[in-house]
N, C-alpha and C positions, 0 to 999 in steps of 0.2 A: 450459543445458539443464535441463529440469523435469525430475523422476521423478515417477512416478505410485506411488500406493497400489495395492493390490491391487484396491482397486474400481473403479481407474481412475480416481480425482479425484486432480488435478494435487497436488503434496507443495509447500507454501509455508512459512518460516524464522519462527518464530515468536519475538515476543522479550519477557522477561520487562521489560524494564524502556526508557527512553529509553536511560540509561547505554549497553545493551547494544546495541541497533540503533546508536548512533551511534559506539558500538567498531568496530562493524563495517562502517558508511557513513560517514565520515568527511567524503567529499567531499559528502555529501546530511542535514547532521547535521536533528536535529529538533530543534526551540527547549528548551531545558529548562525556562523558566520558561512559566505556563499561559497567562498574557498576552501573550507571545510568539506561542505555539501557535496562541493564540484569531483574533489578526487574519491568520492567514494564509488565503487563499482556498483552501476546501476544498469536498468535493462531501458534502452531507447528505442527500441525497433527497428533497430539500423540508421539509430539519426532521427527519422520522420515522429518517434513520439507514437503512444496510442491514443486512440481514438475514443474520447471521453464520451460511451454510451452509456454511462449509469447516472451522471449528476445532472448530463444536459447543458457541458460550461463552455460546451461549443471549442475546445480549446484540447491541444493534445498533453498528452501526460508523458512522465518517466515514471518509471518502479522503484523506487528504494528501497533497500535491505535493510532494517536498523536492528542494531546497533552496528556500523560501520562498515557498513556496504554488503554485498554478496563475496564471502569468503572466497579464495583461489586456492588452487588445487591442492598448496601447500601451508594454506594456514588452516587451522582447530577451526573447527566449524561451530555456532554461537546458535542461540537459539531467540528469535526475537519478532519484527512485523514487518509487512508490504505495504510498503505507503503508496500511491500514487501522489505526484505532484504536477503542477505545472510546471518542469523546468527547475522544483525548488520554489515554485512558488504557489499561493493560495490557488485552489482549493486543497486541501490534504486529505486524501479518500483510503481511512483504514480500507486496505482488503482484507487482510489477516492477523493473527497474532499469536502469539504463542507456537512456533511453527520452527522448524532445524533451516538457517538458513540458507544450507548446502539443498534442501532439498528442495527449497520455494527456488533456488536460482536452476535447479534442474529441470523441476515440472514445468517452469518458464521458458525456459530455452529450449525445451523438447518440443513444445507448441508452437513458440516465436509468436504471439499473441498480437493482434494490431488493434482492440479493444480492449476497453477493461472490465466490460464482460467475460471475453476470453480468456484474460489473464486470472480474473476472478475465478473462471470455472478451474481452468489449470492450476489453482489454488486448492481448488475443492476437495481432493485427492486426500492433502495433508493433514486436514484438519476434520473434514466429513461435513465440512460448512463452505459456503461461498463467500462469507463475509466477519468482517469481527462481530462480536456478541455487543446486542446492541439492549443486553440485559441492564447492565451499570447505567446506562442512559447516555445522553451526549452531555461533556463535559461545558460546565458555563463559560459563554460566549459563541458556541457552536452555531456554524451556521443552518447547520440541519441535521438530523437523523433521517436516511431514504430507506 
């Protein structure tokens, strides 16, 4: 279940570091090393990156698929979370989890989202939430729950 801010934008687990998001998703971890990261099939906007309207980091994002990127037409499809990152790098903005991720790379690309509000909402679909469940709490060292 999301919570909502006061203003009414969905609350998403925010994580200071990989360490930390894959403390917390174990089953969904993200590569540590950056060549790792780099070859996994993720959603960039065309290169330009989304436009970080939920955290405020001033800074554009990629989507990640975890556990090991957004399946291709020809591999088993996994079921796992949407990370937003900077490039791979802090901040790490669960959008989802628990989700097919043939199907987050579908509602993704059927949108082409240039925020991650957008992306969030084009999320909304799979799961009947905008955001991960921010029931468990943010995992220690987090730099926020929004």
């Amino acid at each position: 279940m999301s919570a909502t801010s006061g203003s009414g934008r969905p609350s998403f687990t925010v994580y200071p570091s990989v360490q930390a998001y894959n403390a917390a998703h174990p089953d969904s971890p993200m590569p540590l090393s950056t060549d790792a990261r780099n070859v996994l099939r993720s959603f960039t906007g065309a290169g330009a990156g989304l436009e970080d309207d939920l955290t405020d980091s001033e800074k554009n994002h990629t989507l990640d698929f975890l556990p090991g990127g957004a399946p291709g037409q020809d591999e088993p499809d996994r079921t796992g979370t949407v990370v937003a990152t900077c490039w791979g790098n802090p901040p790490y903005v669960l959008l989802t989890e628990n989700v097919s991720l043939r199907a987050a790379w579908q509602a993704i690309t059927a949108r082409w989202p240039s925020t991650l509000s957008a992306a969030a909402e084009a999320l909304h679909s799979l799961t009947g939430e905008s955001s991960s469940s921010t029931s468990r709490g943010a995992p220690a060292g987090s730099d926020s729950t929004r």
